[in-house]
Backbone as numpy.savetxt, mean C-alpha at the origin, in Angstrom:
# Nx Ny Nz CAx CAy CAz Cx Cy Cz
5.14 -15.52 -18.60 5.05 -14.79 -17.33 6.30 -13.98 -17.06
7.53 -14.70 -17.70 8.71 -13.82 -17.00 8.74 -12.60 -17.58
8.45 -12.59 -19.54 8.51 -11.15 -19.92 7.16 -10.12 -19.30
6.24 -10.69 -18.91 4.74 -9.85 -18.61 5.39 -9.40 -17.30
5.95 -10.07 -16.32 6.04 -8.98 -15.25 7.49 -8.15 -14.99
8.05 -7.85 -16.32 9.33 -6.64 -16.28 8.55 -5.65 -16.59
9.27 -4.69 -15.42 8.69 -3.44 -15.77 7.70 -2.83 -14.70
6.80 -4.00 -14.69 5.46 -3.86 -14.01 5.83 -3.21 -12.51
4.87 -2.70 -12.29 4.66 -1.89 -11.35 3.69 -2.47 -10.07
3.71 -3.12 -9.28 2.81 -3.83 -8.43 2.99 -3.40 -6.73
1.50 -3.40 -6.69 1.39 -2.71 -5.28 0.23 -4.07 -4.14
0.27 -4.27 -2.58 -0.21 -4.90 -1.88 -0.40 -4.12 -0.63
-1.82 -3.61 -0.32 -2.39 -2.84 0.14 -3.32 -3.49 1.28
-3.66 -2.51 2.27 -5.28 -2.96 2.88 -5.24 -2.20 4.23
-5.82 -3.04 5.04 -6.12 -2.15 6.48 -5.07 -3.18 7.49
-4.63 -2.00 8.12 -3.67 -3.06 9.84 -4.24 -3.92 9.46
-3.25 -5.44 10.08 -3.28 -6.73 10.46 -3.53 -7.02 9.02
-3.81 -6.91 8.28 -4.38 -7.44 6.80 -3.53 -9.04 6.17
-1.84 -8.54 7.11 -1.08 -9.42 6.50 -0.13 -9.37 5.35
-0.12 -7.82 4.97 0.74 -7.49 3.43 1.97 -7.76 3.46
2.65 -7.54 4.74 4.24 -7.52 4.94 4.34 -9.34 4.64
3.54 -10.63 4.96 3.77 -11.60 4.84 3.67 -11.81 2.93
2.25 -11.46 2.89 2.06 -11.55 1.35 3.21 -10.68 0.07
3.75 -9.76 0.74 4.92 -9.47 -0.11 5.77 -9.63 -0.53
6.21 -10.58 0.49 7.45 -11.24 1.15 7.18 -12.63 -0.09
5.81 -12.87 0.11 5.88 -14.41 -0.69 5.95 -14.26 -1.98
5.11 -13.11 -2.59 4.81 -12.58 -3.75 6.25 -11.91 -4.56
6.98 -11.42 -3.72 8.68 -10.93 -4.34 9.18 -12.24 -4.71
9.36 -13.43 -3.57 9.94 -14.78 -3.88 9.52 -15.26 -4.94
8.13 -15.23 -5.37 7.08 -15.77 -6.31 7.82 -15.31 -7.84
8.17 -14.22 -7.45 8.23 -13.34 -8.98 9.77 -13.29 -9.20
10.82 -13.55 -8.25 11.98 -13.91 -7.96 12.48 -15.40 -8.84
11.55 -16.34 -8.87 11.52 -17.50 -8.95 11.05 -18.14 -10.73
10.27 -16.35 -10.97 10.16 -16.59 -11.99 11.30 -16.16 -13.20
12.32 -15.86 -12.64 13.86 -15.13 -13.20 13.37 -13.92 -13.83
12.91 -12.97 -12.92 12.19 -11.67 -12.89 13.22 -10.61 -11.94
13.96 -10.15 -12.24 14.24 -9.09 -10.56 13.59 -8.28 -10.80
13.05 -8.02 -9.07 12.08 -7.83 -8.31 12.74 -6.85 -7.31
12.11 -6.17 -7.31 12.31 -4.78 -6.21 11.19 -4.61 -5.50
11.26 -4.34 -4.18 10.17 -4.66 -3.18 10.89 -3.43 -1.99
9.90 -2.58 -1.93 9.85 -1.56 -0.95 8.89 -1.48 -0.18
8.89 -0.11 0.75 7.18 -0.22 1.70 7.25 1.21 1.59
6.22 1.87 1.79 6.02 3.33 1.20 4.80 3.50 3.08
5.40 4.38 3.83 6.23 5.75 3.64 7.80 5.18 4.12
8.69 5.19 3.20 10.00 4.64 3.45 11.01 4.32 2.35
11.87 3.65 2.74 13.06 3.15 2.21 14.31 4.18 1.65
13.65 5.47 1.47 14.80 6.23 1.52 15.17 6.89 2.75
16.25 7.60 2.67 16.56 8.21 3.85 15.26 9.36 4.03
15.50 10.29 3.47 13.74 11.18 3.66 12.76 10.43 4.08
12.34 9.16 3.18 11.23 8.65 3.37 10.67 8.00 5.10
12.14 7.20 5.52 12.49 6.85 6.44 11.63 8.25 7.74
12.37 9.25 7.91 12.17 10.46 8.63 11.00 10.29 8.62
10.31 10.76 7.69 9.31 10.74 7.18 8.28 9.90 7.82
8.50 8.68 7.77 7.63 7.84 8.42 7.73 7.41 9.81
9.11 8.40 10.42 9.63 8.49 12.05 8.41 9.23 12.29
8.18 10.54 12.02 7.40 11.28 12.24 6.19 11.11 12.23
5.42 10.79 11.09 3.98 9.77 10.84 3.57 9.01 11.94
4.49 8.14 12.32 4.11 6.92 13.53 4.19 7.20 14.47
5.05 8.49 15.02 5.33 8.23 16.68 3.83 8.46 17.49
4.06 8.39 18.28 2.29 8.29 18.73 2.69 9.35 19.69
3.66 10.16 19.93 3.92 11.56 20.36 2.97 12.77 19.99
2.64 12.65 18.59 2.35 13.50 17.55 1.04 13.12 17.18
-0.18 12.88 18.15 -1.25 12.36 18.14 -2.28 13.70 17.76
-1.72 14.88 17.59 -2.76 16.06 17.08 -2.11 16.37 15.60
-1.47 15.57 14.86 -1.18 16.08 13.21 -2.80 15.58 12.47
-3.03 16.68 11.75 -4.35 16.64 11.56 -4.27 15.88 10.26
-5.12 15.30 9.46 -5.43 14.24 8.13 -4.77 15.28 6.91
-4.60 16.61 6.56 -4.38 17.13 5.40 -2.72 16.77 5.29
-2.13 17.32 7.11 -0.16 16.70 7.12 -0.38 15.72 6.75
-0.96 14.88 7.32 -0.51 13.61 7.08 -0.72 13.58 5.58
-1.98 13.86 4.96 -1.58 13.35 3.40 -0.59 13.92 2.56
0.15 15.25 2.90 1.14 15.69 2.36 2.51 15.02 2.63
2.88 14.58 3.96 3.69 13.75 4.35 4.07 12.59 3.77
3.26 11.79 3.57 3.20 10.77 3.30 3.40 10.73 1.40
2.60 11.68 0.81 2.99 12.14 -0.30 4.44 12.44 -0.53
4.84 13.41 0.08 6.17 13.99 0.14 7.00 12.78 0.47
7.39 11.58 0.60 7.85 10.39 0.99 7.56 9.52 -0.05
6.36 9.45 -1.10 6.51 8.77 -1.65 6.82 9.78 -3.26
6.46 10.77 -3.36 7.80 11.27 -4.82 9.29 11.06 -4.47
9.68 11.18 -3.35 11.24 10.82 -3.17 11.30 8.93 -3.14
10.79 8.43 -2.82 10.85 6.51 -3.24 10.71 6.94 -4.88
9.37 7.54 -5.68 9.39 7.38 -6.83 10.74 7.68 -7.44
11.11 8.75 -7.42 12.77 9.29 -7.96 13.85 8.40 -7.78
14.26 8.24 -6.42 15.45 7.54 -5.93 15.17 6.28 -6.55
13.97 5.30 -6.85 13.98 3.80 -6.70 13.07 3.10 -7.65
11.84 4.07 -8.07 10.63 3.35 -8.39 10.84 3.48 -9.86
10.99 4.74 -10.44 11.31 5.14 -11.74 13.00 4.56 -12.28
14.01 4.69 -11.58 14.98 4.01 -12.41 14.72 2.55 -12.38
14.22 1.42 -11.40 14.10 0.43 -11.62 12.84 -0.44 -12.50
11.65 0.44 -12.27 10.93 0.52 -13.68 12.12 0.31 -15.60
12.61 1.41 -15.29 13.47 1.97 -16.51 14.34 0.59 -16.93
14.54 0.24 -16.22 15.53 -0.97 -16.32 14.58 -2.18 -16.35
13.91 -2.42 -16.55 12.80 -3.80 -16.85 12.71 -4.53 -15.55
13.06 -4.09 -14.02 12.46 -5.03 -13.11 11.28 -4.49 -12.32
10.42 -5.38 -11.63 9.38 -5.48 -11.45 9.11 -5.22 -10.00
8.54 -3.72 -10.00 8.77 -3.19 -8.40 7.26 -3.64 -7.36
8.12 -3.94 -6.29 6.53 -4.44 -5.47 6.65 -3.87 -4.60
5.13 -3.08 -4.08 5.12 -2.02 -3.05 4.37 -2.65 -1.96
4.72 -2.04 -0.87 3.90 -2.53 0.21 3.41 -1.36 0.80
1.94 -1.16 0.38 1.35 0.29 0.33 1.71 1.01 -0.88
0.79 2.05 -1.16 0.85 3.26 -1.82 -0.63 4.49 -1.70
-0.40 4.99 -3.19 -1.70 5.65 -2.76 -2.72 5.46 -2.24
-3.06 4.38 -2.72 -4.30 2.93 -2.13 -4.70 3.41 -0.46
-3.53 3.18 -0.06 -3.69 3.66 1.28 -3.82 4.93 1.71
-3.13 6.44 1.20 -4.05 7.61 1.48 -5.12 7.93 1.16
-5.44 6.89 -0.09 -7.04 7.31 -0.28 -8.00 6.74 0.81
-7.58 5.76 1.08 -8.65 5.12 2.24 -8.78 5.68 3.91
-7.26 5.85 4.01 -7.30 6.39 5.95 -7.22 7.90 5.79
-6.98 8.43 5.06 -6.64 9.80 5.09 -7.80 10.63 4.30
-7.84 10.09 2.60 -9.26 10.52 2.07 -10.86 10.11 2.65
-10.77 8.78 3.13 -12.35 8.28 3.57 -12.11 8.46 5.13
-11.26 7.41 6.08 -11.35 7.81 7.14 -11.05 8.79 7.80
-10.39 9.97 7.35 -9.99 11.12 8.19 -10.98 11.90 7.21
-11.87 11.84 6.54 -12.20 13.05 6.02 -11.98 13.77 4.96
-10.72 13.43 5.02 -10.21 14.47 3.95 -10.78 14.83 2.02
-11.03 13.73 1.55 -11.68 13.06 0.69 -10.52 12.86 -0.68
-11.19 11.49 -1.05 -10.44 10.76 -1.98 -9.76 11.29 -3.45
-11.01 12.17 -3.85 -10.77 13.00 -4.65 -9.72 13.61 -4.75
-9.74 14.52 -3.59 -8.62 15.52 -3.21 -7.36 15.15 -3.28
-7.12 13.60 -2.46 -5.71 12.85 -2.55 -5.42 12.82 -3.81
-6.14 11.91 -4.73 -5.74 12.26 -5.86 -4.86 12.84 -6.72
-5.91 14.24 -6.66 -6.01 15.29 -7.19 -4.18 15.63 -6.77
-3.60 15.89 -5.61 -2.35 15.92 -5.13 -1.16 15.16 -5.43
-1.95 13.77 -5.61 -0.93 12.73 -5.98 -0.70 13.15 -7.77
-1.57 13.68 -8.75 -1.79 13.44 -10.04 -0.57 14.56 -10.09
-0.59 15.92 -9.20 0.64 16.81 -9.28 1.63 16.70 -8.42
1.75 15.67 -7.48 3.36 15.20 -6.74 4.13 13.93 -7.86
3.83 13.43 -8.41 3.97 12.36 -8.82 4.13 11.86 -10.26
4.93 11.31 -10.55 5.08 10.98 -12.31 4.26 10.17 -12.42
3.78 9.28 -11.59 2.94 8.24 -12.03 1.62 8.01 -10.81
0.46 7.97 -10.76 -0.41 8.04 -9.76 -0.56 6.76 -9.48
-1.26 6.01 -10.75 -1.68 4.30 -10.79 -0.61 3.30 -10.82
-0.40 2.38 -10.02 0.57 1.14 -10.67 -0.17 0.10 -11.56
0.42 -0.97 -11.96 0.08 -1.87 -13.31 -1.44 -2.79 -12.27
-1.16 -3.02 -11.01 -1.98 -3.52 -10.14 -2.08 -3.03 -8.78
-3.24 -3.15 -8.07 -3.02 -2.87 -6.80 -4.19 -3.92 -5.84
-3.43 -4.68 -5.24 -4.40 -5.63 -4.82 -4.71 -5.60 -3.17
-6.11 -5.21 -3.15 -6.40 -4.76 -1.72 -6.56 -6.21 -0.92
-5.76 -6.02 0.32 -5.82 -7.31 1.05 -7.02 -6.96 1.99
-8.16 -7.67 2.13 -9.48 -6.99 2.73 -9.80 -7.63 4.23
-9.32 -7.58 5.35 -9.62 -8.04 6.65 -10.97 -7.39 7.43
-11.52 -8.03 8.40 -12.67 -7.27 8.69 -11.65 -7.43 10.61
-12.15 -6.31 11.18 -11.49 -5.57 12.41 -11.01 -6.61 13.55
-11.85 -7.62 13.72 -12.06 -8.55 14.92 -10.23 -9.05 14.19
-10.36 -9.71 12.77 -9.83 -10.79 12.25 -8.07 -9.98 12.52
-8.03 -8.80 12.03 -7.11 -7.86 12.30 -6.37 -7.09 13.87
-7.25 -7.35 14.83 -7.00 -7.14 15.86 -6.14 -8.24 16.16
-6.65 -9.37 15.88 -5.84 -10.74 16.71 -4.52 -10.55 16.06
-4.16 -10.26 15.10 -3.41 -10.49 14.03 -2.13 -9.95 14.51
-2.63 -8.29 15.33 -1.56 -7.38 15.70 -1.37 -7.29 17.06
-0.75 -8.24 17.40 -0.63 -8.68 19.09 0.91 -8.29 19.27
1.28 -6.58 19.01 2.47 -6.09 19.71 2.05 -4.37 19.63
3.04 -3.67 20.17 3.00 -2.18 20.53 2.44 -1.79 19.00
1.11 -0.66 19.09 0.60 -0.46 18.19 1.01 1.43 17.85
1.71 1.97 16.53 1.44 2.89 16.11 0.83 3.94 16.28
1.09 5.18 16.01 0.43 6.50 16.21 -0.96 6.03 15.32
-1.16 5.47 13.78 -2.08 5.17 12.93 -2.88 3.66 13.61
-2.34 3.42 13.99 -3.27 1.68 14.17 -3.37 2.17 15.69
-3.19 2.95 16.41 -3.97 3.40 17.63 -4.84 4.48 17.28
-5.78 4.54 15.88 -6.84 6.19 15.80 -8.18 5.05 16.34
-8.07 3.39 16.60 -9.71 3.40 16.91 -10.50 2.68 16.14
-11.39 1.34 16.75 -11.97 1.42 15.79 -13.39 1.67 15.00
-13.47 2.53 15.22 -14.42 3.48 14.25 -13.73 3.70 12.97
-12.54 4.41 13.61 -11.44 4.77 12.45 -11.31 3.52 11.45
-10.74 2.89 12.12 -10.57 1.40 11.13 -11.29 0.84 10.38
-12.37 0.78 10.67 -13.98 0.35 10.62 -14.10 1.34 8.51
-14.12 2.74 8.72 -14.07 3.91 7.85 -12.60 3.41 6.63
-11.54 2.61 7.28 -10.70 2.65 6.30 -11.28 1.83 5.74
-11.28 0.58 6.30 -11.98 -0.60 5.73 -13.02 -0.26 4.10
-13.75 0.60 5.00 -14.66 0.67 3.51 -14.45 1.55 2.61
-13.22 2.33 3.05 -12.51 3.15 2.12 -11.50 2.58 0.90
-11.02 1.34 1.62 -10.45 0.53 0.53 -11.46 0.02 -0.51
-12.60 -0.72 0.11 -13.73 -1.21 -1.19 -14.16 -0.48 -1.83
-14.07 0.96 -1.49 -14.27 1.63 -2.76 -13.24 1.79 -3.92
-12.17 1.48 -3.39 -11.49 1.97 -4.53 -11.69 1.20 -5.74
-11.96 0.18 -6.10 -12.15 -0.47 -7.48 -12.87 0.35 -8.06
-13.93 0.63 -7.78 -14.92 1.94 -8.42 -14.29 3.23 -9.50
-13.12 3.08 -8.30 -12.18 4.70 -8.89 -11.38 4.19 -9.66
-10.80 3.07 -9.47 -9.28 2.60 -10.52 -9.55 0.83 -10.98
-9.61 0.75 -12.28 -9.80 -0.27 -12.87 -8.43 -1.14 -12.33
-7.80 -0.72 -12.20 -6.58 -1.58 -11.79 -6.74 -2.33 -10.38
-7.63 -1.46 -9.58 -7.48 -2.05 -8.27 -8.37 -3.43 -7.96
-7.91 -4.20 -7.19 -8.75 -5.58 -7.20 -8.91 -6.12 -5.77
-9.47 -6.65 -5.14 -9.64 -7.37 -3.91 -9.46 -8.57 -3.80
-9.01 -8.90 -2.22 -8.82 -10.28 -2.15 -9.01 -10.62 -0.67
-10.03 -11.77 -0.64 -10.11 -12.08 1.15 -9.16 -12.02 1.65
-8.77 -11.67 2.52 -7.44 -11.95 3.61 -7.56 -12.42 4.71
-8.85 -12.53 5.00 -9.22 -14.04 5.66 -8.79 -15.24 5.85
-8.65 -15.54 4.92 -8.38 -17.18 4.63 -6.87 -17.19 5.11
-6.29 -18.82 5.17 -5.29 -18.89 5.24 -4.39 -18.16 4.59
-2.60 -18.29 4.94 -2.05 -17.48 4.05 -1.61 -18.13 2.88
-1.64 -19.43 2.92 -1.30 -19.65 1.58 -2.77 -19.53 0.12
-3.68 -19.82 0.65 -4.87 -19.20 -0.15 -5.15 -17.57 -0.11
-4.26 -17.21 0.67 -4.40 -15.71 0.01 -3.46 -15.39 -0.90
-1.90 -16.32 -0.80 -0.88 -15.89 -1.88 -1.64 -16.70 -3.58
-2.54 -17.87 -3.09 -2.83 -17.81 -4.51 -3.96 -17.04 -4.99
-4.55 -16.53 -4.60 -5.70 -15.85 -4.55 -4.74 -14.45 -5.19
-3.87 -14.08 -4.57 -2.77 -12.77 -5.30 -2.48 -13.44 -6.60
-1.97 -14.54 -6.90 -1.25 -15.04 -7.81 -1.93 -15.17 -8.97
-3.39 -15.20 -8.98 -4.13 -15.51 -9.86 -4.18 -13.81 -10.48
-4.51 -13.09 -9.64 -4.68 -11.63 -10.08 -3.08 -11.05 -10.89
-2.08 -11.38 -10.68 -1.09 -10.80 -10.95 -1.15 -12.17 -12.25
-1.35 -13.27 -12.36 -1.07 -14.04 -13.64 -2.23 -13.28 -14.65
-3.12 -12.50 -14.16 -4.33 -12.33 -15.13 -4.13 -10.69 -15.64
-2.66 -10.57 -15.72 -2.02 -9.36 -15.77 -1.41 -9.40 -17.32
């Protein structure tokens, strides 16, 4: 296990409330533990650009930026993480864990805003050295389970609605369809049966 996950590229995805920021957190320790270093970011962020970047995205000021900004934005935020962080620590054999990536413009931005999945893509395949990571494991909540979940001041994005939400939701289940890499996992369940429920997917790596 310790040589299989240098290098690797691993991403933890899904809709609000899903729970990723907990599951990442366990999943870095997990892979930490396995005398692996582990690099663990959240995308739109961690650089200074990226940061801005995701000032702008969230404020709920800016409630008329239409779905195409946003997918360029958010793009434009994550080739600068790739450069600054994702690609030299790749290069060096440790094992980067994302919290979010494309995963997620394909679903709120390609399915629920419209825009379509394709298209993200299609953008990401020319912003980007690398489109796919080694995994991407969708954490899958259904709306009720996710509402309870997020019991503080909600976002420019986790205030579009849920209809909206409802549309990401099934924008994530599609993605296995599109990328063999991508995989699902209840996020239902407790959290420690969801970190093994991750654990099994990343050991079957």
């Amino acid at each position: 296990m310790n040589e299989s996950l240098k290098g690797k590229f691993l991403v933890l995805d899904g809709p609000d409330g899903c729970g990723k920021s907990t599951q990442t957190r366990l999943l870095s320790e997990w892979i930490a533990e396995q005398g692996v270093d582990v690099a663990s970011y959240r995308d739109p962020g961690t650089t200074l650009v990226g940061e801005k970047i995701r000032d702008i995205l969230l404020d709920t000021a800016h409630e008329g930026m239409g779905d195409n900004v946003e997918v360029l934005l958010y793009m434009a935020a994550r080739a600068q993480l790739y450069k600054e962080h994702i690609a030299p620590d790749l290069a060096m054999g440790k094992c980067v864990l994302m919290d979010r990536w494309l995963s997620s413009t394909c679903a709120y931005q390609g399915w629920a805003g419209g825009f379509g999945i394709n298209k993200v893509i299609k953008i990401a395949a020319d912003s980007l050295e690398r489109v796919w990571p080694d995994l991407t494991v969708v954490l899958d909540v259904d709306l009720q389970t996710a509402a309870e979940r997020m019991q503080r001041d909600l976002d420019r994005m986790e205030q579009k609605g849920d209809a909206y939400h409802a549309k990401v939701r099934e924008g994530f289940l599609k993605l296995p369809k599109i990328h063999s890499s991508i995989k699902v996992v209840d996020a239902r369940q407790s959290i420690e049966n969801v970190h093994q429920d991750v654990l099994k997917l990343i050991q079957g790596l």
